[in-house]
C-alpha positions in Angstrom: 0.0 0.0 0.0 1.8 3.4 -0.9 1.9 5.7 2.0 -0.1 8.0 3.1 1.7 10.8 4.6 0.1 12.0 7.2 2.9 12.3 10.1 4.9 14.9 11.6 8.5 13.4 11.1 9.2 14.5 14.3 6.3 11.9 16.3 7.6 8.7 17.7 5.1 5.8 18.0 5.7 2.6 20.4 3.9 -0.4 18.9 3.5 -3.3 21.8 2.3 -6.6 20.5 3.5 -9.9 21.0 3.1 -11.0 17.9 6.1 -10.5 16.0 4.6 -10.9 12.5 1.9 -7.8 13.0 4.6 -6.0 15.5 6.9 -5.9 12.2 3.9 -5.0 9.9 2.5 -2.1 12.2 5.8 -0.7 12.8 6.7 -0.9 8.5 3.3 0.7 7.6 3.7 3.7 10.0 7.3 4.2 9.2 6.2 4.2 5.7 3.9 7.0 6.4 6.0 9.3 8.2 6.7 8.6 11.8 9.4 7.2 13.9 8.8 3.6 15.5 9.8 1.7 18.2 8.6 -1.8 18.5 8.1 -4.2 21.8 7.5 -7.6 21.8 5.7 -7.9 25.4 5.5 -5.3 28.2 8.5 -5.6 29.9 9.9 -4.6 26.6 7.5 -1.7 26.6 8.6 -0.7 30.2 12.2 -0.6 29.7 11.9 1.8 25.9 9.4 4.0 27.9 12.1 4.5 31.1 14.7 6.0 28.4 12.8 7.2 25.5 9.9 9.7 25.2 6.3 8.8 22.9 3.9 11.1 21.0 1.4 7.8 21.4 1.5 3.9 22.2 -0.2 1.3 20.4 -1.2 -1.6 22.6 -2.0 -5.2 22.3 -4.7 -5.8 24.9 -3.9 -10.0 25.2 0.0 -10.5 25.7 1.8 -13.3 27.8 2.5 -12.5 31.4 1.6 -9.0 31.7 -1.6 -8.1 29.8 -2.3 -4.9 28.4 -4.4 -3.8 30.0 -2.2 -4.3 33.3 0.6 -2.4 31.0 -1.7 0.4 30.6 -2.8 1.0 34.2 1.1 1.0 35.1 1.5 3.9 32.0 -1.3 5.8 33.3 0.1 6.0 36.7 2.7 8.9 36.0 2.1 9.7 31.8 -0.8 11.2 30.0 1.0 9.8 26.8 -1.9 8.8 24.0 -2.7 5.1 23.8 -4.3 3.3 20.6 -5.6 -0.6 22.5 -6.0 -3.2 20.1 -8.0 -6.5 20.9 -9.0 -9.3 19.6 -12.4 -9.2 21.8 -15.4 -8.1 20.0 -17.5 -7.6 23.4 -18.2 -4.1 25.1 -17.3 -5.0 28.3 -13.6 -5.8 27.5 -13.8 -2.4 25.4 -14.6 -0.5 28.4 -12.1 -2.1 30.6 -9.4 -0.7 28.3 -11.3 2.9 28.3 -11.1 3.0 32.1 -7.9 2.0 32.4 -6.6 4.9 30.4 -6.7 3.7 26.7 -7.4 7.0 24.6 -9.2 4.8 21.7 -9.6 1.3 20.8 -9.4 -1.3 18.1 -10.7 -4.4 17.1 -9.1 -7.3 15.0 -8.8 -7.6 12.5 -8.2 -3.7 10.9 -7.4 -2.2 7.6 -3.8 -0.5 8.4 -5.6 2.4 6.7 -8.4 2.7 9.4 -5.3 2.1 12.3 -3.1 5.2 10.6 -6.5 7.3 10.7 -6.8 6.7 13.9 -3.6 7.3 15.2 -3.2 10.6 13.0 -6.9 11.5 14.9 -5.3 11.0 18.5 -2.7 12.6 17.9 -4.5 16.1 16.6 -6.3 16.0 19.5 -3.2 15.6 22.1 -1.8 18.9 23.9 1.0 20.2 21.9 4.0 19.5 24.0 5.5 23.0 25.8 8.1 24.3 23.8 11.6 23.9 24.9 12.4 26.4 28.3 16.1 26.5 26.5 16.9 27.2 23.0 20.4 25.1 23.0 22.5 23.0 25.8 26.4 24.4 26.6 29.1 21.9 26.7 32.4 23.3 27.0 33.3 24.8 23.4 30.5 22.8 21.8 26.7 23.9 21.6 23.8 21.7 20.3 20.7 23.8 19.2 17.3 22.3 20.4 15.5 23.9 17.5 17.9 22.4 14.7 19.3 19.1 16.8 22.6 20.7 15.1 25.9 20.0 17.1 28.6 23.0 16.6 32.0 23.4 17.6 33.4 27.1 18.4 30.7 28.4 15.9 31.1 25.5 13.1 29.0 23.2 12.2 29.9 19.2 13.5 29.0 16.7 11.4 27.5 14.0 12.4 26.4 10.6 11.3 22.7 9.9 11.1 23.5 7.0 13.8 25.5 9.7 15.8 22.9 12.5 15.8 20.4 9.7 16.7 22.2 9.1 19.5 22.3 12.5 20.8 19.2 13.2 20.6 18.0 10.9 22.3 20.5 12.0 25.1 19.7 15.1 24.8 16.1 14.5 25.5 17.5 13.2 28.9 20.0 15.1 29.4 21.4 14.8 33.3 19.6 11.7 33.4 21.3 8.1 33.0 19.8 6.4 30.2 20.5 2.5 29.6 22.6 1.1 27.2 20.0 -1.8 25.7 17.6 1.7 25.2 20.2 3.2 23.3 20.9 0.0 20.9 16.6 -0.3 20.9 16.5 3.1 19.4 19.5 3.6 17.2 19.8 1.7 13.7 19.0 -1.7 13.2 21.5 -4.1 13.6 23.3 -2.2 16.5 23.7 -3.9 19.8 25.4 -2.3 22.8 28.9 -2.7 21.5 28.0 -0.8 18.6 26.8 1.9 21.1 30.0 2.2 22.9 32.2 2.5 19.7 29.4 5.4 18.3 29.8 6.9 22.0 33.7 6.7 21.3 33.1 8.6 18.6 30.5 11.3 19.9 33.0 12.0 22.6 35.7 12.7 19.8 33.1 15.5 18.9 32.0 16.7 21.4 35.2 16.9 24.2 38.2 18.8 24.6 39.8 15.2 26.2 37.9 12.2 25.1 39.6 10.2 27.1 38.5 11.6 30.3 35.2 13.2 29.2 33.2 15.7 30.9 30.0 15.4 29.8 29.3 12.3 27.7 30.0 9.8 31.0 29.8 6.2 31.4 27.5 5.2 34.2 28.9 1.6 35.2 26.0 -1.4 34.9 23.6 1.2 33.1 25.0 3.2 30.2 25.4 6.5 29.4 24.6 10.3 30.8 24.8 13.5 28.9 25.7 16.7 31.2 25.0 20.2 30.3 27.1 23.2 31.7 
């Protein structure tokens, strides 16, 4: 099906769902039109992409092994307003409204058209708060600045360059910045095929970039048994 275009680049969509077939085909068709995906398998998955990454919504398998859905949600809704799209399998109201009170935004039943699913997320997301914009225009690190606006990285003035892999990777820092963020979260998030030793040699380089001594950086630190934490002056 040829895309339909309807995303802000800049939205990030989790897909949860256990199978790994649909997880795959959900996240393809939204990539396709537009928006950056993040897939989980079950909800423990779920649970450790939402403690280091941020989402504009979360699509939800209601039936999952172990922890349900539903169960998944409830946690969610305990400190995030974040948007959530439930699917299910069940057909009956009650089960509907057991996702509803739990926190679920909207619901939807298998099977779908992906069309109706990308309608429906592009509708929940129109009708979400904007997010505040940004109390700070860029972050200070030494010599180095990296504007918020642009996610542009410069040196004394000049522009850094920076690998798509590399800027990935800073953002995504950046949107924690002062805040640990896990290694396995960092390889989750980055391009496929990286695993955490691909992380540490891209962190190798970043520090390159970014420091005045690499080898005893300031503010791109290793935080033994976890992973990584950016620092701002």
């Amino acid at each position: 099906m040829a895309p339909d275009t309807f995303a802000d680049p800049a939205q990030h969509i989790l897909v949860v769902d256990d199978d790994p077939r649909l997880c795959g085909l959900l996240a393809r068709y939204l990539q396709d039109n537009g928006y950056m995906v993040t897939a989980a398998q079950s909800a423990a998955e779920a649970r450790r992409h939402l403690t280091g990454l941020k989402f504009d919504l979360l699509v939800v398998d209601r039936m999952m092994p172990g922890e349900d859905g539903l169960s998944l949600i409830k946690h969610i809704r305990g400190s995030s307003t974040v948007p959530i799209l439930m699917l299910t399998a069940m057909g009956e109201a009650e089960q509907r409204i057991q996702g509803l009170e739990q926190g679920a935004d909207d619901y939807m039943a298998k099977p779908f058209e992906p069309r109706e699913l990308l309608l429906r997320v592009n509708s929940i997301l129109r009708r979400a708060p904007a997010p505040e914009e940004p109390t700070r225009l860029e972050l200070k690190f030494g010599r180095a600045r990296y504007d918020l606006a642009r996610h542009q990285l410069t040196l004394d003035g000049a522009t850094v360059h920076l690998t798509s892999s590399e800027a990935e990777l800073l953002r995504i820092l950046v949107d924690h910045v002062n805040e640990p963020v896990d290694r396995m979260v960092l390889a989750a998030a980055a391009e496929e095929g990286s695993n955490p030793r691909t992380i540490d040699v891209q962190i190798t380089r970043l520090r390159r970039k970014l420091e005045t001594d690499p080898r005893q950086p300031r503010y791109l630190q290793t935080v033994r048994g976890t992973g990584y934490l950016l620092r701002a002056d």
